[in-house]
C-alpha positions as a Markdown table, in Angstrom:
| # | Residue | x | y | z |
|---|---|---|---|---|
| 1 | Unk | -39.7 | -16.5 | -6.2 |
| 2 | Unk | -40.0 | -19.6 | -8.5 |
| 3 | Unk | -43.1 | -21.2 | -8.4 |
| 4 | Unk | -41.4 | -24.2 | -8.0 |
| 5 | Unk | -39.1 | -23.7 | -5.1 |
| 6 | Unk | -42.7 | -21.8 | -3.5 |
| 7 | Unk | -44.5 | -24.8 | -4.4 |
| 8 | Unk | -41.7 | -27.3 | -2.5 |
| 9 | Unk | -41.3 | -24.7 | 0.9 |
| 10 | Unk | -45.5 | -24.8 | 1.1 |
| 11 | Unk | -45.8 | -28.4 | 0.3 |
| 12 | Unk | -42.8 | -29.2 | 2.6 |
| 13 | Unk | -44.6 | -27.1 | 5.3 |
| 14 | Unk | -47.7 | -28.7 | 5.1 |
| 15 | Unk | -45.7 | -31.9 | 5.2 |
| 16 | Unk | -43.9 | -31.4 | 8.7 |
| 17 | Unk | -40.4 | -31.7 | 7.1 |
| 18 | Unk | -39.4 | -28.3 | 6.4 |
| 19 | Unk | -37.5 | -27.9 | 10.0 |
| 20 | Unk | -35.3 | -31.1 | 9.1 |
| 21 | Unk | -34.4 | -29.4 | 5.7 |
| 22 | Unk | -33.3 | -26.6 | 7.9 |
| 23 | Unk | -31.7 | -28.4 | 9.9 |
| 24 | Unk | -27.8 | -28.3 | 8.5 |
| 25 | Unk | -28.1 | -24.9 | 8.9 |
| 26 | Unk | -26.5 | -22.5 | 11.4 |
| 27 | Unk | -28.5 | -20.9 | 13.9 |
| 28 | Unk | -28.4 | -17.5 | 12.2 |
| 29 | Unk | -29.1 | -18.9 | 9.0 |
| 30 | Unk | -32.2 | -20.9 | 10.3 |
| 31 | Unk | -33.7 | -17.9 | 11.9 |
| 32 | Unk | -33.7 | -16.3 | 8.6 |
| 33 | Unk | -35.2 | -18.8 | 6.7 |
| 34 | Unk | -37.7 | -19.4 | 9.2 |
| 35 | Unk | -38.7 | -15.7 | 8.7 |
| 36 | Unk | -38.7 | -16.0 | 5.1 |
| 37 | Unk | -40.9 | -18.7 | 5.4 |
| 38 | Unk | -43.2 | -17.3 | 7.8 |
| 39 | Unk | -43.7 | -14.2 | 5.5 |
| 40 | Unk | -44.8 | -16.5 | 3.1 |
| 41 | Unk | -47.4 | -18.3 | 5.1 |
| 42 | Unk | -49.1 | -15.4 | 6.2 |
| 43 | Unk | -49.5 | -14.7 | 2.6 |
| 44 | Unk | -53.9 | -14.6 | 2.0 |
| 45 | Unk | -53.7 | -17.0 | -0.3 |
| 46 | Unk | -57.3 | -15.5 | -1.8 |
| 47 | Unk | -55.9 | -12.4 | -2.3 |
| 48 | Unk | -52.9 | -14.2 | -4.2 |
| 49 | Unk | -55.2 | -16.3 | -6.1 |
| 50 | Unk | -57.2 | -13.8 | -8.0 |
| 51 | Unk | -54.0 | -12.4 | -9.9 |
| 52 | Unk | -53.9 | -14.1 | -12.9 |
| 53 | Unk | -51.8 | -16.9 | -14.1 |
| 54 | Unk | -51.5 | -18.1 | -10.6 |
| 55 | Unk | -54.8 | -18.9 | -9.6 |
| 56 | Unk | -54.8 | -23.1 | -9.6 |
| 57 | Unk | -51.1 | -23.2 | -7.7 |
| 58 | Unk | -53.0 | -20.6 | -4.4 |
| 59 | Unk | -55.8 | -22.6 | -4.6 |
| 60 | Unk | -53.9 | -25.7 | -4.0 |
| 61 | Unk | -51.9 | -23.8 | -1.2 |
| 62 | Unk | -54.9 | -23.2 | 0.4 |
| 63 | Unk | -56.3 | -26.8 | 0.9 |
| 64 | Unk | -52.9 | -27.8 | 2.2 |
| 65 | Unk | -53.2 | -24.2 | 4.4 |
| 66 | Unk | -56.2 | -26.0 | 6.4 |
C-alpha cells in the first residue's frame, strides 16, 4: 500500500472520522473496507518499524495507536 493512503486510513482512525468516509458506501462495500482496515490495525507496529526505510512513519503510528 502507499504510504500515503496508509498514513491518511491510520491518521483518519486515530481521528474518529474514518466511519463517515465510509459512509457513502454500500453495506457490502463497508464491510470490506472495515476488514481491510482492521487487518491493518492489528499490524505490531514494532515489528513494522524495525524494517528499514519505514521506521519514523510506524513510530508515529504507534503514538497515535495509544
Amino acid at each position: 500500500m502507499d504510504k500515503k493512503m496508509l498514513s491518511l486510513v491510520i491518521l483518519a482512525h486515530a481521528s474518529d472520522v474514518l466511519e463517515n468516509a465510509f459512509a457513502p458506501l454500500s453495506d457490502q462495500d463497508y464491510e470490506v473496507a472495515m476488514k481491510r482496515v482492521r487487518s491493518l490495525l492489528e499490524l505490531e507496529y514494532d515489528a513494522q518499524a524495525e524494517k528499514k526505510g519505514n521506521e519514523v512513519m510506524w513510530a508515529v503510528f504507534e503514538a497515535f495507536s495509544k
